[in-house]
N, C-alpha and C positions, 0 to 999 in steps of 0.2 A: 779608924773603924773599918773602912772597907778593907786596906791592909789586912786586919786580924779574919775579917770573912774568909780574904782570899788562902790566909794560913791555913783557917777550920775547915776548906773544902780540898785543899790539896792532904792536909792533913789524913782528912775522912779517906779520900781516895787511894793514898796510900796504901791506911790498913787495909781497906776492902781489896786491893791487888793482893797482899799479903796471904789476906784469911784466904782468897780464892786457889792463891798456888801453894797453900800450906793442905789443901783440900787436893790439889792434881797432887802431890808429893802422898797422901795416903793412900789416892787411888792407886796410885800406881806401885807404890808397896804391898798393895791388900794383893795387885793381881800376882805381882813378881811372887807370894807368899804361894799363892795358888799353883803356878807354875812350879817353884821350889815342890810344894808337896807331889806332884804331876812326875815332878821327872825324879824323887825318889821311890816313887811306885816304879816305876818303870825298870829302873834300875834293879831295885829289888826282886821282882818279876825277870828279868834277865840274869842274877845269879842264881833264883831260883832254879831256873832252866839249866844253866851252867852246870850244880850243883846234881841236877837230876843225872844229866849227860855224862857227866864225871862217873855218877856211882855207874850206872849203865857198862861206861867205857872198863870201870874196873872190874865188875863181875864178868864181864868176856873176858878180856884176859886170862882172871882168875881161872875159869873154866876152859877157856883154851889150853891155860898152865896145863891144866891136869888132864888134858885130851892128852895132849904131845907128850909128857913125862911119864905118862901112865900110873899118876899118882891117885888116889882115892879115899 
């Protein structure tokens, strides 16, 4: 009898570790998720700019082109 008690309390304890770090394992998925989404804004926001710079960098040119060539 007391045997089986000491079973049902380690038992109990177990799970209750279990449930509690199956609970830290989502927290910390939910934040990584948050982050994930964080740093593809960012990114995105950084080719955007790229993208902007680019066309920028190629209309000089372009216009340069046609200062120096004397084309029109």
């Amino acid at each position: 009898m007391e045997e089986d008690k000491n079973v049902q309390f380690y038992r109990e304890k177990t799970w209750d570790l279990l449930l509690e770090r199956i609970q830290e394992v989502k927290e910390n998925q939910e934040k990584m998720s948050e982050d994930i989404i964080m740093i593809r804004n960012k990114v995105n926001h950084i080719i955007g700019w790229a993208a902007g710079a680019g066309a920028v960098v190629s209309f000089i040119a372009y216009f340069m082109r046609n200062i120096f060539t004397g084309s029109k």
